[in-house]
C-alpha positions as CSV (number, residue, x, y, z in Angstrom):
1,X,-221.8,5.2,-84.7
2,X,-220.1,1.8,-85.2
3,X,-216.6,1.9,-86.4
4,X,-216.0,0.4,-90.0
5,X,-214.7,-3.1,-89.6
6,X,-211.8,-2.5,-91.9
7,X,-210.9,0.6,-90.0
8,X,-211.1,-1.3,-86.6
9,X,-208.6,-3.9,-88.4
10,X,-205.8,-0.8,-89.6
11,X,-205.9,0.8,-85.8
12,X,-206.0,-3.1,-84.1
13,X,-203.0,-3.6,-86.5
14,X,-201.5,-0.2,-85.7
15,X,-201.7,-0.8,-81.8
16,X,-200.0,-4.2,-81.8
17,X,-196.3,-2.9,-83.5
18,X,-196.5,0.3,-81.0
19,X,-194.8,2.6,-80.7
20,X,-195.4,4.1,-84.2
21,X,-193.6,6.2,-86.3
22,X,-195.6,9.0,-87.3
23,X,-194.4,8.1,-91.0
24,X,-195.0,4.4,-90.7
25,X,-199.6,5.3,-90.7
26,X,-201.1,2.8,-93.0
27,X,-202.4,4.9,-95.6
28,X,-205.4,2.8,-95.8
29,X,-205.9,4.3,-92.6
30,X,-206.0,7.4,-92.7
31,X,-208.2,7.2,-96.6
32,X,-210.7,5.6,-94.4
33,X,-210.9,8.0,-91.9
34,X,-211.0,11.1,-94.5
35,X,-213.8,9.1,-96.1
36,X,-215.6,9.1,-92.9
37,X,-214.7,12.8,-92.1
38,X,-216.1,13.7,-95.6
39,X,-218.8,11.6,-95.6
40,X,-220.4,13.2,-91.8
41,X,-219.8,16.6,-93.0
42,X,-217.4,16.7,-90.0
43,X,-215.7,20.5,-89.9
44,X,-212.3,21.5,-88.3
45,X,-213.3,21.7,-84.6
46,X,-215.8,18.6,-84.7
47,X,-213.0,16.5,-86.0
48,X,-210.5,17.7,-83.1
49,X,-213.3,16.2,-80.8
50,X,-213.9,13.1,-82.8
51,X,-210.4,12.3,-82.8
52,X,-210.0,13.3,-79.0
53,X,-213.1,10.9,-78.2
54,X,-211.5,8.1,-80.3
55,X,-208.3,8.0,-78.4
56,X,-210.5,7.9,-75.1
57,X,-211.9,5.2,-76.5
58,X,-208.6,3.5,-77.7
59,X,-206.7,3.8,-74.6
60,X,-204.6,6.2,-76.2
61,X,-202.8,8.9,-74.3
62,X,-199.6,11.3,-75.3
63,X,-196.4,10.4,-74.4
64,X,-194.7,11.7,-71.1
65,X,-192.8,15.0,-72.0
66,X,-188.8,14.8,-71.1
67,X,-187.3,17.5,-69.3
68,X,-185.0,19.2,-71.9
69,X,-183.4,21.6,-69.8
70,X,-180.0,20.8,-67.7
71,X,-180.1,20.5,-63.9
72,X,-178.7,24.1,-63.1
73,X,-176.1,24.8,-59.9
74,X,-177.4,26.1,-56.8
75,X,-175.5,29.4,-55.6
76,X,-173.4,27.3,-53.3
77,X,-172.4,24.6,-56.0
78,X,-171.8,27.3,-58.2
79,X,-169.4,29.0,-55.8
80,X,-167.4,26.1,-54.5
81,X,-167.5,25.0,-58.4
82,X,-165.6,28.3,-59.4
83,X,-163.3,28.0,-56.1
84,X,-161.8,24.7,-56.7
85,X,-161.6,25.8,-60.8
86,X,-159.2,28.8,-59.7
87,X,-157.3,26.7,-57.3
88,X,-156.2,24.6,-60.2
């Protein structure tokens, strides 16, 4: 299935002023893909594959995950740590 031109246009738009803010989605956008979704008869778990193919297809991948923990102390660290703190 070919995409509509117009949404080919929105998500050639979209990709040029990347990154994205999730609140900054034309909402011609995503009308036109509704209308598509509605119009196919496309449930729940057929959309999540639809969109997954589509981002294939786009060159779209999620962004790298951050480490959000702290690096922690080895035992050693820890210990010489403590030492010079009670030496002060």
């Amino acid at each position: 299935m070919a995409m509509p031109e117009t949404l080919s246009k929105t998500i050639s738009q979209q990709s040029e002023k990347r990154p994205v803010n999730r609140r900054d989605l034309d909402p011609a956008a995503s009308n036109a893909i509704v209308a598509i979704l509605i119009r196919e008869g496309i449930d729940y778990l057929q959309s999540k594959a639809v969109v997954k193919r589509v981002r294939a297809q786009a060159g779209l991948s999620a962004p790298v995950k951050r480490r959000t923990s702290i690096n922690r102390l080895r035992v050693e660290e820890e210990l010489i740590f403590i030492d010079h703190a009670s030496s002060l």
